[in-house]
PASEBA-1860 file (N, C-alpha, C; in nm, 3 decimals):
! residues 102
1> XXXXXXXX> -2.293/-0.776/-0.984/-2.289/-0.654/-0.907/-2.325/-0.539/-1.000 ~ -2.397/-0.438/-0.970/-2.421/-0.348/-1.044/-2.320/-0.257/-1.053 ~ -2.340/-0.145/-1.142/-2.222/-0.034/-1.178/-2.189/0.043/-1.047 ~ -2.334/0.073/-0.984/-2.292/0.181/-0.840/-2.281/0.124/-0.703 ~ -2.275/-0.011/-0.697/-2.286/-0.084/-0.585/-2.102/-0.105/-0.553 ~ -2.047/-0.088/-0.470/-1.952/-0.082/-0.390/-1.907/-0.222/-0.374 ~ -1.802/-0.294/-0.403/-1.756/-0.351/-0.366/-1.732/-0.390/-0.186 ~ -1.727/-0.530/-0.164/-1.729/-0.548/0.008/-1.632/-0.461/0.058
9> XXXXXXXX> -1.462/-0.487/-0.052/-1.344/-0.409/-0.040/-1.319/-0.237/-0.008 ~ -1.406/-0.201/-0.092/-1.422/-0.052/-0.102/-1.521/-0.019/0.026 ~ -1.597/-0.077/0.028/-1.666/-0.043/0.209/-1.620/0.000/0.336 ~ -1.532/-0.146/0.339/-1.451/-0.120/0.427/-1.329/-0.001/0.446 ~ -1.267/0.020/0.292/-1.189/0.128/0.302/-1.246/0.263/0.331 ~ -1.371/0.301/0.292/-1.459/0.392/0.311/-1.486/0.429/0.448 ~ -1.554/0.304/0.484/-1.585/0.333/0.640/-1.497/0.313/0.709 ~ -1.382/0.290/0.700/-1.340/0.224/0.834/-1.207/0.307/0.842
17> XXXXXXXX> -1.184/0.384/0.736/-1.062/0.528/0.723/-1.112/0.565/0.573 ~ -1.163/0.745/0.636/-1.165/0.850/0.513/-1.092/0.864/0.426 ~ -1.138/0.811/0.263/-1.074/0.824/0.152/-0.964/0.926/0.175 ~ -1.014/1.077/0.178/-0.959/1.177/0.200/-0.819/1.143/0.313 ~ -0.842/1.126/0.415/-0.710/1.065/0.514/-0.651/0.972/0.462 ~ -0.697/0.875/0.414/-0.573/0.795/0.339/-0.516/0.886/0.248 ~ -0.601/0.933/0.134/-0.481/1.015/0.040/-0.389/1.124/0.080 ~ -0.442/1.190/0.190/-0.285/1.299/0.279/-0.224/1.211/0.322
25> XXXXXXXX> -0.197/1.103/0.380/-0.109/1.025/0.492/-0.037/0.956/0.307 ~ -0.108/0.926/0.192/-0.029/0.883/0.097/0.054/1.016/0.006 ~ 0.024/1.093/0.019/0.065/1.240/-0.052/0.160/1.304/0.082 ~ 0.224/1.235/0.191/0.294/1.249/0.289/0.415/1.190/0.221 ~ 0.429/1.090/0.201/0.512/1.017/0.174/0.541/0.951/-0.010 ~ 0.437/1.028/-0.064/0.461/1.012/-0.217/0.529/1.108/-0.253 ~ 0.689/1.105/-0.300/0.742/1.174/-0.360/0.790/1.233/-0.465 ~ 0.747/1.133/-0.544/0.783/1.104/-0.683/0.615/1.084/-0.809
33> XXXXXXXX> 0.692/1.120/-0.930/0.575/1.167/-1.008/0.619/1.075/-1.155 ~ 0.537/1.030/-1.217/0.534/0.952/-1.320/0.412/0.948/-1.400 ~ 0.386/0.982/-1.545/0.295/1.013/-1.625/0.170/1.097/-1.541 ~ 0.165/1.212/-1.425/0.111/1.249/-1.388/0.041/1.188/-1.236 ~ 0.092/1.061/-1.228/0.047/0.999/-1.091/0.171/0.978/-0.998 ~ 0.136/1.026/-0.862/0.233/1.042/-0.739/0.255/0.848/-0.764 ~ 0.376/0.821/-0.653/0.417/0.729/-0.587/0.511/0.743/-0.528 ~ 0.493/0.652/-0.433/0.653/0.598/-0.311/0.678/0.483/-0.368
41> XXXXXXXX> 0.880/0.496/-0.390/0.913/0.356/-0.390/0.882/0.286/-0.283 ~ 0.912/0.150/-0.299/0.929/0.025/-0.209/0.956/0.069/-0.088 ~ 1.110/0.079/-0.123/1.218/0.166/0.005/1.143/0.253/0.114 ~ 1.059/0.328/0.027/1.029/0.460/0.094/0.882/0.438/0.194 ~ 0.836/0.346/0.110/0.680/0.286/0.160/0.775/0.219/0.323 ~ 0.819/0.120/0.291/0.898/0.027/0.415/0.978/0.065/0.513 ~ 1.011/0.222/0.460/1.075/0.293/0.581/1.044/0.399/0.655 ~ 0.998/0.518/0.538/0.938/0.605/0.607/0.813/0.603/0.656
49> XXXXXXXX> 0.699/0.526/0.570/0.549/0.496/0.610/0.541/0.410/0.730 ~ 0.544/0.255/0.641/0.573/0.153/0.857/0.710/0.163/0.927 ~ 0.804/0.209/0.852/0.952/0.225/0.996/0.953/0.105/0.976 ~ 0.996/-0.001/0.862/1.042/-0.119/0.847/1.179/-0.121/0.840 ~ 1.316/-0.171/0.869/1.403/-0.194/0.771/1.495/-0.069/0.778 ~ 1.507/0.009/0.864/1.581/0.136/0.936/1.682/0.114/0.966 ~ 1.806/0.163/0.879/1.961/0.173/0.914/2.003/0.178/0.775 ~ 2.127/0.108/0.761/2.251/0.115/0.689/2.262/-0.046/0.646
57> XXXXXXXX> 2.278/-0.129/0.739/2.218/-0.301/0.637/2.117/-0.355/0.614 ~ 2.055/-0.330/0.515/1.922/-0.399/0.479/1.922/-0.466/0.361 ~ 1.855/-0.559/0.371/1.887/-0.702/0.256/1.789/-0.684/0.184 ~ 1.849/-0.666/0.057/1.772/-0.668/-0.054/1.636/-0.747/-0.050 ~ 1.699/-0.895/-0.030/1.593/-0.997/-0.027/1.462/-0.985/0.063 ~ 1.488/-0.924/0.175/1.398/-0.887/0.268/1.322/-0.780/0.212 ~ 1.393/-0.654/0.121/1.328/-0.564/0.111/1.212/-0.589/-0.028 ~ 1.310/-0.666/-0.119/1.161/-0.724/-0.199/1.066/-0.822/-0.161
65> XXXXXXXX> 1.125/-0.915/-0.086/0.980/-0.977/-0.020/0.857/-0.924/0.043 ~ 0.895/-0.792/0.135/0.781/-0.733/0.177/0.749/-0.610/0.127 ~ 0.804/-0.560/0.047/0.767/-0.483/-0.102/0.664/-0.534/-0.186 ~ 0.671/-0.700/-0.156/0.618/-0.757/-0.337/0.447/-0.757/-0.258 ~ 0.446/-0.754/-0.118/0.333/-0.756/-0.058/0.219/-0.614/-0.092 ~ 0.278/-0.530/-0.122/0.218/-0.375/-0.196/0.239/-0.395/-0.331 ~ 0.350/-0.395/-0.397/0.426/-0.379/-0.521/0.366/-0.493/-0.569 ~ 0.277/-0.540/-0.629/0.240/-0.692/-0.677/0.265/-0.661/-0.865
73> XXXXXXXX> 0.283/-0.589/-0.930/0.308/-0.590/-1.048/0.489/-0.565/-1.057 ~ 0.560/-0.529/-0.958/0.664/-0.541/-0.936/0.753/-0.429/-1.041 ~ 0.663/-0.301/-1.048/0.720/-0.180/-1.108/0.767/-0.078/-1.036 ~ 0.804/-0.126/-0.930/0.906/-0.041/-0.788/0.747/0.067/-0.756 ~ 0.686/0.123/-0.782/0.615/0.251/-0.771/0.473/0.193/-0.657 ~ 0.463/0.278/-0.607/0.357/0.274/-0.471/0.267/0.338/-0.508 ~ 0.161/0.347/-0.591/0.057/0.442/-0.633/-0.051/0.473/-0.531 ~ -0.133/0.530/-0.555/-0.256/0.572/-0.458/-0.377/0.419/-0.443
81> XXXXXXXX> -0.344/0.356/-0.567/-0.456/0.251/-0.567/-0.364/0.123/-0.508 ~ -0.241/0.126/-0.521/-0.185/-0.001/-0.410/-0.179/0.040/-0.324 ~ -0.175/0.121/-0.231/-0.150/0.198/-0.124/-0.322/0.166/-0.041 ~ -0.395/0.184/-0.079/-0.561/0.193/-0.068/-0.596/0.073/-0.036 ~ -0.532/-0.051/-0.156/-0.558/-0.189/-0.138/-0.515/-0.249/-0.044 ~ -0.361/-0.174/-0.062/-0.311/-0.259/0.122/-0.376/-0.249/0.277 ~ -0.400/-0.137/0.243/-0.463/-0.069/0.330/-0.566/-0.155/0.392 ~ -0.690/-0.196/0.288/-0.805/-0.237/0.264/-0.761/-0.392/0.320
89> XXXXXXXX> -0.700/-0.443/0.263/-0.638/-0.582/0.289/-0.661/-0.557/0.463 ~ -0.562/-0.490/0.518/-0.504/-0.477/0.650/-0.648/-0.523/0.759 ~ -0.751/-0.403/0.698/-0.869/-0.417/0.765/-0.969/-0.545/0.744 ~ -0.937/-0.692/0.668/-1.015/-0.780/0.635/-0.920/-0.870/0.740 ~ -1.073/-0.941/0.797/-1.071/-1.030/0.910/-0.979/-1.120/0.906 ~ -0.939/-1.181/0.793/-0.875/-1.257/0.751/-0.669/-1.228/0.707 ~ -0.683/-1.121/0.780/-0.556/-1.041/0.695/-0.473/-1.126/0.680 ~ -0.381/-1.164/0.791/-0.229/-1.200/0.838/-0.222/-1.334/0.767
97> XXXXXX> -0.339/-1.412/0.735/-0.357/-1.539/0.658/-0.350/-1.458/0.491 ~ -0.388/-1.374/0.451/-0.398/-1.338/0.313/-0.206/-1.299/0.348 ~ -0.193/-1.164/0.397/-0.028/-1.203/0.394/0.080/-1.276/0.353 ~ 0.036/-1.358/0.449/0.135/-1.446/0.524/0.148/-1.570/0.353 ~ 0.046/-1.613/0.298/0.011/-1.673/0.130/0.022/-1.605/0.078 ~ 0.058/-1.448/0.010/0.008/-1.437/-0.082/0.164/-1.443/-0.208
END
């Protein structure tokens, strides 16, 4: 692949929702700041972004399992480029099978 050629991944994030709109809808819910880059915890991604996991008992175990689905280096933090990827994921034909394995 060459240097300026776009990934299949990045296409789809491009076309199919404005860079720009993803980063307000992620700068909505990024609250937190670390060596100069925003993030949402886990927590915050799973509750306030999809309304996962809303109340007063929520199981740990549940909350890192579908955490570890964004969070894949498993440093609690939601950056702009996991946030983008999930995203990107969501829109491939194949999603709920990449999910559902990964």
């Amino acid at each position: 692949m060459t240097p300026n050629t776009k990934s299949p991944r990045q296409s789809r994030v491009t076309s199919s929702a404005d860079r720009d709109e993803l980063l307000n809808v992620f700068n909505r819910y990024a609250h937190h700041e670390h060596l100069g880059e925003r993030y949402m915890t886990p927590h915050e991604f799973l509750q306030d972004y999809l309304g996962y996991l809303i109340g007063d008992n929520i199981d740990p175990t549940t909350l890192d399992i579908l955490s570890s689905l964004v969070d894949l280096n498993k440093d609690q933090k939601i950056t702009l480029t996991k946030f983008i990827n999930f995203e990107s994921l969501l829109l491939a034909s194949d999603s709920l099978y990449r999910l559902a394995f990964q």
